[in-house]
DSSP file (Angstrom, degrees, kcal/mol; ACC not computed):
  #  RESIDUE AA STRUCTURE BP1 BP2  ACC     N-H-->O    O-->H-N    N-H-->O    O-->H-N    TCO  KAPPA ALPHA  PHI   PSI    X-CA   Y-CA   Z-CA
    1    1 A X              0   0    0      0, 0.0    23,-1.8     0, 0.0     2,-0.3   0.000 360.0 360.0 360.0 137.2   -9.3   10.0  -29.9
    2    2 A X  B     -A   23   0A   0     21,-0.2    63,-0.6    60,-0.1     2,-0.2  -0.832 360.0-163.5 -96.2 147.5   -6.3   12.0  -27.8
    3    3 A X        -     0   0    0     19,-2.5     2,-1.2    -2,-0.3    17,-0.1  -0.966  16.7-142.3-114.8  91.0   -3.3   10.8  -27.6
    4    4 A X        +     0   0    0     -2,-0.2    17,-0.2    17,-0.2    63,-0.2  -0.383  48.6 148.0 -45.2  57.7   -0.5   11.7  -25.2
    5    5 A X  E     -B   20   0B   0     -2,-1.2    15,-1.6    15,-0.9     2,-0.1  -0.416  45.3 -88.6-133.5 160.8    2.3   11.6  -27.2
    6    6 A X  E     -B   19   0B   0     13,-0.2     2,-0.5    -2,-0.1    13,-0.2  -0.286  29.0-171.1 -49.8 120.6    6.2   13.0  -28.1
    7    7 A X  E     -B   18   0B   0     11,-1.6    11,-2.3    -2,-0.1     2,-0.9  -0.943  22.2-125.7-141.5 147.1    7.0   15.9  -30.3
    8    8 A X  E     +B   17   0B   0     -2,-0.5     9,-0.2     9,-0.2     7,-0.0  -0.462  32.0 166.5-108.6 153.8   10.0   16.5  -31.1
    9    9 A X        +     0   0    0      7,-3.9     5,-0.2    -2,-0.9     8,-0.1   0.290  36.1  51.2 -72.2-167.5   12.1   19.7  -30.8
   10   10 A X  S    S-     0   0    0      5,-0.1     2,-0.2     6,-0.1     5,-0.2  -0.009  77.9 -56.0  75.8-169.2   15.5   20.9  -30.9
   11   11 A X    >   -     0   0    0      3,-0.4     3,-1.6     1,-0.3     5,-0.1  -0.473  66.3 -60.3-100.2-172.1   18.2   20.4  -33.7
   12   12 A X  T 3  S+     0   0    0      1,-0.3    -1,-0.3    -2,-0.2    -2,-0.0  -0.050 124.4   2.3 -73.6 138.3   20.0   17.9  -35.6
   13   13 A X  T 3  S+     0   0    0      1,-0.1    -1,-0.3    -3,-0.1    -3,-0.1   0.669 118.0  83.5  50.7  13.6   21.9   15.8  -32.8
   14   14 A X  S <  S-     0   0    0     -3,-1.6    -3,-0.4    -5,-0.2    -2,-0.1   0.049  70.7-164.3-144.0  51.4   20.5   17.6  -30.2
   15   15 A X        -     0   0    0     -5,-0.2    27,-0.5     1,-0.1     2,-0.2   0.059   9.2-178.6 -42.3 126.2   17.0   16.2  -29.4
   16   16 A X        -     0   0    0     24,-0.1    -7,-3.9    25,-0.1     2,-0.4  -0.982  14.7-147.5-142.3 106.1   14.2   18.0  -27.2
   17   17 A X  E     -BC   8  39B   0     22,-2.0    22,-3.9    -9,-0.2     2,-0.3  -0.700   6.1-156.9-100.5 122.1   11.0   16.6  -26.5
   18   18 A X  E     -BC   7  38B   0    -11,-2.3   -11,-1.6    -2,-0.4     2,-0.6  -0.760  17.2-141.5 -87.3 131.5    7.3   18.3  -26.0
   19   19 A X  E     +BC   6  37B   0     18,-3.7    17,-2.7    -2,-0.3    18,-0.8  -0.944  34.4 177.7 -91.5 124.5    4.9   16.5  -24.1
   20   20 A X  E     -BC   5  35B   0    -15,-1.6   -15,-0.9    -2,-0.6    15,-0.2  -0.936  45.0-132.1-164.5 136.5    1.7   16.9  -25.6
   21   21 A X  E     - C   0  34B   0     13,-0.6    13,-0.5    -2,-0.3     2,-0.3  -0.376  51.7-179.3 -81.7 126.0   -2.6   16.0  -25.8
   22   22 A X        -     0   0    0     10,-0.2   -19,-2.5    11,-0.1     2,-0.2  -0.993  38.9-114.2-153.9 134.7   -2.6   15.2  -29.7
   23   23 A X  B     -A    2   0A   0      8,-0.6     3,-0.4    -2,-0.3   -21,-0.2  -0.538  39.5-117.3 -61.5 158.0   -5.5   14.3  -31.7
   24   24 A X  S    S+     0   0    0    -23,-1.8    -1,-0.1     1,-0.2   -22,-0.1   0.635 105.3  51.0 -94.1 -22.1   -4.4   10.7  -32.6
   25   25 A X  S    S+     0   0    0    -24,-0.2    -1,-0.2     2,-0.1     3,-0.1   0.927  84.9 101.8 -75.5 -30.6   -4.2   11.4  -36.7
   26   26 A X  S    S-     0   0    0     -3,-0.4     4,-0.2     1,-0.2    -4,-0.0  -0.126  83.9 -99.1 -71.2 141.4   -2.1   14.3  -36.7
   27   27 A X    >   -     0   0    0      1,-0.1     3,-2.4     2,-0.1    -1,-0.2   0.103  33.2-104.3 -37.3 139.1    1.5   13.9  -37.5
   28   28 A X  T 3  S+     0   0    0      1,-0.2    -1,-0.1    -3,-0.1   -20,-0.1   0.803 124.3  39.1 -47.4 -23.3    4.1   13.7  -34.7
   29   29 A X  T 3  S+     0   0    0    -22,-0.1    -1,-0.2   -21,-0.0     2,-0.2  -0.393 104.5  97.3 -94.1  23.0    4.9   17.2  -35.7
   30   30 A X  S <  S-     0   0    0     -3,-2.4    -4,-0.0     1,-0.2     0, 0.0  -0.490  74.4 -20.1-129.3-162.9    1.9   18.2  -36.2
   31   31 A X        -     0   0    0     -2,-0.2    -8,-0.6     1,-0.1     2,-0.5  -0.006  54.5-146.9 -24.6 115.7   -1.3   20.3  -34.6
   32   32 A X        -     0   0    0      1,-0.2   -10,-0.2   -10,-0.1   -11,-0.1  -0.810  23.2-172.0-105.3  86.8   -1.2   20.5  -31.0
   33   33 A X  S    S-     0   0    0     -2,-0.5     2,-0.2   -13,-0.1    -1,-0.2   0.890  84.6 -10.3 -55.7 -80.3   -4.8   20.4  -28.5
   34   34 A X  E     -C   21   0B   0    -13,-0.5   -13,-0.6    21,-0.0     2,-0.4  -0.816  61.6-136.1-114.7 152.5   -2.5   21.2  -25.0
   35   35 A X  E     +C   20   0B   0     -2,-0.2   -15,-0.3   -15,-0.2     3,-0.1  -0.989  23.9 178.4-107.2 134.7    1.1   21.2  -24.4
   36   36 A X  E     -     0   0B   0    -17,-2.7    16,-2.5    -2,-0.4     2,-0.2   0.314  52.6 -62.4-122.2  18.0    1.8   19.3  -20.8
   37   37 A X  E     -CD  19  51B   0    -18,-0.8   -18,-3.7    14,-0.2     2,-0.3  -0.906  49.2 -61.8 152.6-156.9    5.6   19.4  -20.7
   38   38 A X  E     -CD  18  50B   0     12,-2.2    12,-2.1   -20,-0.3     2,-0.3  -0.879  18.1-175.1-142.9 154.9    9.0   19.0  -21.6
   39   39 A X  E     +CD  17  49B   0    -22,-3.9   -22,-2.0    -2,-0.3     2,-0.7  -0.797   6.6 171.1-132.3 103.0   11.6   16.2  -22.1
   40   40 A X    >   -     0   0    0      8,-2.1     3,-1.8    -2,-0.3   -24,-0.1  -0.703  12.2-167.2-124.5 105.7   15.1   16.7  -22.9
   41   41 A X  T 3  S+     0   0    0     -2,-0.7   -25,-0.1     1,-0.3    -1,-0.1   0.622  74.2  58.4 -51.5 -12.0   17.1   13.6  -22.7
   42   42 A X  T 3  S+     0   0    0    -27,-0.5    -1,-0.3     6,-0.1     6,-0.1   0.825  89.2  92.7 -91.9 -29.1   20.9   14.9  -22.8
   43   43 A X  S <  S-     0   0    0     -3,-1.8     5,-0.2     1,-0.1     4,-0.1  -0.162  91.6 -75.3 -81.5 162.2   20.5   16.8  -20.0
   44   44 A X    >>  -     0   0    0      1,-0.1     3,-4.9     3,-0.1     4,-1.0  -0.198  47.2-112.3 -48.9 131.8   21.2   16.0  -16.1
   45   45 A X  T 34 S+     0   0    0      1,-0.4     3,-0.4     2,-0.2     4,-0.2   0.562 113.2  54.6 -37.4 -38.8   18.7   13.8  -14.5
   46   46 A X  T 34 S+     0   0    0      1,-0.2    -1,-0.4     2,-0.1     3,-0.2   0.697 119.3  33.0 -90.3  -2.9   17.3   16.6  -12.1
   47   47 A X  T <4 S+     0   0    0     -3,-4.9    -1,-0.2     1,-0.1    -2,-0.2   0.416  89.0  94.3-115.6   6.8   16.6   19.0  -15.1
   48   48 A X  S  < S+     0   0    0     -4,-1.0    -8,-2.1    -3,-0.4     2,-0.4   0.612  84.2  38.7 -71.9 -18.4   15.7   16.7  -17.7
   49   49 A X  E     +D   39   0B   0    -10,-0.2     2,-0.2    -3,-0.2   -10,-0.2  -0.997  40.8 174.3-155.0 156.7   11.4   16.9  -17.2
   50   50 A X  E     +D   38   0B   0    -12,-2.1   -12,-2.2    -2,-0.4     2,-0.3  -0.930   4.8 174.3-148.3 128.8    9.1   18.4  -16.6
   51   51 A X  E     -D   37   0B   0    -14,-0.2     2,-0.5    -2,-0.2   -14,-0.2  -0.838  34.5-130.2-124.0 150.6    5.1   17.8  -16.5
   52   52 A X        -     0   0    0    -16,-2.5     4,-0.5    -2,-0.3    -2,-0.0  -0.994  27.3-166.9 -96.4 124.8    2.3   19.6  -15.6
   53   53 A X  S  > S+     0   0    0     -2,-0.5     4,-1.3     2,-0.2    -1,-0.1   0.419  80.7  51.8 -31.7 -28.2    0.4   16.7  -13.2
   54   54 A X  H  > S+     0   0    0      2,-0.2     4,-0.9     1,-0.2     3,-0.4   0.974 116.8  47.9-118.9 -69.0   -3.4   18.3  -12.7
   55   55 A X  H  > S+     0   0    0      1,-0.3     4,-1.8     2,-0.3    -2,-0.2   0.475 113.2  39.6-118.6 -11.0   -3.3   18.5  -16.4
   56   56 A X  H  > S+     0   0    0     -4,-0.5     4,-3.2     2,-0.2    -1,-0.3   0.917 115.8  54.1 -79.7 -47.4   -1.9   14.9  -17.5
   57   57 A X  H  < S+     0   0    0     -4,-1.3    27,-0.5    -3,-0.4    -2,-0.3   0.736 108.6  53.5 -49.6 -31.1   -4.0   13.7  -15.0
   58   58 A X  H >X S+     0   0    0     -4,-0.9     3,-1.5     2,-0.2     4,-1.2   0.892 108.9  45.0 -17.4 -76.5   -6.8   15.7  -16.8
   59   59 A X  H 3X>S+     0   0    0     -4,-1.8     5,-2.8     1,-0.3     4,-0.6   0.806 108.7  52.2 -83.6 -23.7   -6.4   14.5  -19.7
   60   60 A X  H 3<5S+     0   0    0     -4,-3.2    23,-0.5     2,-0.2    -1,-0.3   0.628 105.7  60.2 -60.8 -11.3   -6.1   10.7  -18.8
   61   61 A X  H <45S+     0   0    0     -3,-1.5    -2,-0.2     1,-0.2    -1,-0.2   0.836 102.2  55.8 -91.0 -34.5   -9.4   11.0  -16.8
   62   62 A X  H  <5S-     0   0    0     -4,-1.2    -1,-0.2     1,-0.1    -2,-0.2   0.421 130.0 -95.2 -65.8  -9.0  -10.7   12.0  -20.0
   63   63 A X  T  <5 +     0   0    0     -4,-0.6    -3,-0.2     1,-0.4    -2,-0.1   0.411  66.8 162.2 100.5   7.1   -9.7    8.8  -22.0
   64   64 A X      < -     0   0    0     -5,-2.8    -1,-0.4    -8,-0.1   -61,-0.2  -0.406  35.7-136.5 -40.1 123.7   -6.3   10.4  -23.4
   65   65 A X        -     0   0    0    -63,-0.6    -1,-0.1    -3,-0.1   -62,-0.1  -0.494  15.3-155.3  72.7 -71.1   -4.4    7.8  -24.4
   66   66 A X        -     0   0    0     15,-0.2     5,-0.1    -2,-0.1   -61,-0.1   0.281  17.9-120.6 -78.5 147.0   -0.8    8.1  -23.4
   67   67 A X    >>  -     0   0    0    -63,-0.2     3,-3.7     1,-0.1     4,-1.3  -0.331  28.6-105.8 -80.0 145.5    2.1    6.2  -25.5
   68   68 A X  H 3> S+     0   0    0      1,-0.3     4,-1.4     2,-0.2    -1,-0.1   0.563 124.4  51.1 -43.1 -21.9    4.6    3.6  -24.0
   69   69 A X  H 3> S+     0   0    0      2,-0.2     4,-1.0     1,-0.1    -1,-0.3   0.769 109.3  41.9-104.0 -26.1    7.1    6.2  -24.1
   70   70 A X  H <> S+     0   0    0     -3,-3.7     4,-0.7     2,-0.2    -2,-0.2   0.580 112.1  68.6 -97.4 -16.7    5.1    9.3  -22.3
   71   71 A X  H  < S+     0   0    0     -4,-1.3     4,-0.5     2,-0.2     3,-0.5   0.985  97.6  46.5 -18.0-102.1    4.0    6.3  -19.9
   72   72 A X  H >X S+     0   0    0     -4,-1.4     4,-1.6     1,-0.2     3,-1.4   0.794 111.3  46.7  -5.4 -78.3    7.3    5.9  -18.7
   73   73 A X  H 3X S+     0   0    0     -4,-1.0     4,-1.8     1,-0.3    -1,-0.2   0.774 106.5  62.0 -72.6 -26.7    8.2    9.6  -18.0
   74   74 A X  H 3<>S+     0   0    0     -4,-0.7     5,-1.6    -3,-0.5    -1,-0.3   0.575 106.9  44.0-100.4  28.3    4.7   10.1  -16.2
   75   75 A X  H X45S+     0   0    0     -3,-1.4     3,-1.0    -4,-0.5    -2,-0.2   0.591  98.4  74.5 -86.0 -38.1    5.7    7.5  -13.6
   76   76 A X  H 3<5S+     0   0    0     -4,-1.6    -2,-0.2    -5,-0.2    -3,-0.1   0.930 108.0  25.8 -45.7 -51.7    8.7    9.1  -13.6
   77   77 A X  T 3<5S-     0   0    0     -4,-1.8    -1,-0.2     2,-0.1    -2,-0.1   0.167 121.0 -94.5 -98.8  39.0    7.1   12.1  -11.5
   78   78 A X  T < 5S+     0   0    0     -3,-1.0     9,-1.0     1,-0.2     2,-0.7   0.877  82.9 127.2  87.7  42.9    4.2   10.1   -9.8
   79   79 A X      < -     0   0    0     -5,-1.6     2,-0.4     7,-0.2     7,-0.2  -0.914  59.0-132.0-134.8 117.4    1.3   10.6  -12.0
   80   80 A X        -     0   0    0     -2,-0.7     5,-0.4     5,-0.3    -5,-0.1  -0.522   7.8-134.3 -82.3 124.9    0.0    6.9  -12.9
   81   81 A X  S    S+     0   0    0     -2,-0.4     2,-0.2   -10,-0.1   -15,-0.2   0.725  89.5  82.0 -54.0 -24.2   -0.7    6.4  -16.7
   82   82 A X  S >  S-     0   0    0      1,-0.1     3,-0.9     2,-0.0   -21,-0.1  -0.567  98.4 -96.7 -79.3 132.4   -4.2    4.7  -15.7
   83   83 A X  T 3  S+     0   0    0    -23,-0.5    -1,-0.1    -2,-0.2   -22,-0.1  -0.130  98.9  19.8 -64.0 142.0   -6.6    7.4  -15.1
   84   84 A X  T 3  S+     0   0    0    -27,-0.5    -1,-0.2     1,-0.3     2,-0.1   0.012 102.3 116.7  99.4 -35.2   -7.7    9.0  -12.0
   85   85 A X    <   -     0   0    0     -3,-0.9     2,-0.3    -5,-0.4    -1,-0.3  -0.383  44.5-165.7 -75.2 144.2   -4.2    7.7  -10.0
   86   86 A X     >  -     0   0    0     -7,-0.2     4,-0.8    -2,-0.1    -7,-0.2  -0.992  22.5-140.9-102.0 121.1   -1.3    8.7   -8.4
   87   87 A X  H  > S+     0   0    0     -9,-1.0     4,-1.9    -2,-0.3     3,-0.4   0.934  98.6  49.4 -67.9 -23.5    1.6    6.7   -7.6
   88   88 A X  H >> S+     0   0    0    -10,-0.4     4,-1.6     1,-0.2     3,-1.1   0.991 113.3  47.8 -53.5 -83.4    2.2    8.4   -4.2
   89   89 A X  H 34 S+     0   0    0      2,-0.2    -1,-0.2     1,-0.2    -2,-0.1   0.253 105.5  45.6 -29.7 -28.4   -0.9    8.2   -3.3
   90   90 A X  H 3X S+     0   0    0     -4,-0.8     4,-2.6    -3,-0.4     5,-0.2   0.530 110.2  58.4-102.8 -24.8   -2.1    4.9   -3.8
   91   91 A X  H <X S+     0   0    0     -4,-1.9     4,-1.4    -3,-1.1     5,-0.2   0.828 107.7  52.1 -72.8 -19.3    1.2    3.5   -2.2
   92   92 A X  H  X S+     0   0    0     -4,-1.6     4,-1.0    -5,-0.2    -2,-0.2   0.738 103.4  56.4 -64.3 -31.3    0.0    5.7    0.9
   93   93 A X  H >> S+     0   0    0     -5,-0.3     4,-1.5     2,-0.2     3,-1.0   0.976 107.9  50.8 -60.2 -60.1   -3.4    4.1    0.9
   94   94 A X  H 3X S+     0   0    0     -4,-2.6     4,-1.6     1,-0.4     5,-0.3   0.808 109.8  43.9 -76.2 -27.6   -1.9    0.9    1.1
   95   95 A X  H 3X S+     0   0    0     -4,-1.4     4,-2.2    -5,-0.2    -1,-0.4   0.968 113.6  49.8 -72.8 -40.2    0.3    1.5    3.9
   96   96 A X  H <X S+     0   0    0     -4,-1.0     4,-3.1    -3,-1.0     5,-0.3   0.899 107.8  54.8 -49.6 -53.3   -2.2    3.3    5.9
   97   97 A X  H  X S+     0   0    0     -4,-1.5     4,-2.9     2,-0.2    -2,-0.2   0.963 116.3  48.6 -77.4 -56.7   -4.8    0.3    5.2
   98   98 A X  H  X S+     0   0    0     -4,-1.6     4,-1.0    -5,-0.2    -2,-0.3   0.973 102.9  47.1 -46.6 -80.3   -2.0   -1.7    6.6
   99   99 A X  H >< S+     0   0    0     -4,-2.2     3,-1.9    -5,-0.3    -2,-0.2   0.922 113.4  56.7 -17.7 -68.9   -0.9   -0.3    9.4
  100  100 A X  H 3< S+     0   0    0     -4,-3.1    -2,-0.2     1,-0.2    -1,-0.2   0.968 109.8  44.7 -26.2 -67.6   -4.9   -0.1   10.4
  101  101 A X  H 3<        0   0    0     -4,-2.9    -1,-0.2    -5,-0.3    -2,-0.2   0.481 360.0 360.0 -86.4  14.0   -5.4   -3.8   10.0
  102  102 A X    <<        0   0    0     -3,-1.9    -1,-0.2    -4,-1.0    -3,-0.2   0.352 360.0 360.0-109.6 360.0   -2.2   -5.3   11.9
């Protein structure tokens, strides 16, 4: 099974985060299938992630996975952890479908 999950980077106090499609035995540290971004928590909120989207979304379509924590961050840039979804998008449907039916 893949797993969408944290590895981490960086030095000692100074934590740096990989986003990354990981077979689900492999260590947190360990052998990687895709890398699909970066996390680094000290830094200022607009430079602090980055994801590639087509390819999380990829791998979620595929039955990746992803862990409470890599959840989180891929709401943070719209990409909804349940597969197939966008958050943009789906709030767009629903306003649209609204608008139509009043």
């Amino acid at each position: 099974m893949v797993v969408l999950r944290l590895k981490r980077m960086g030095r000692r106090h100074r934590p740096f985060y990989r986003i990354n499609a990981m077979d689900r035995r492999s260590p947190r540290d360990g052998r990687v299938i895709e890398k699909i971004g970066w996390y680094d928590p000290l830094a200022p909120d607009d430079r602090q992630l980055s994801v590639n989207v087509p390819r999380a979304d990829y791998w979620l379509s595929v039955g990746a996975q992803p862990s409470r924590t890599v959840a989180s961050l891929l709401r943070r840039v719209g990409c909804d952890p349940k597969p197939g979804k966008t958050l943009s998008s789906s709030s767009d449907q629903q306003s649209a479908t609204a608008v139509a039916d009043g």
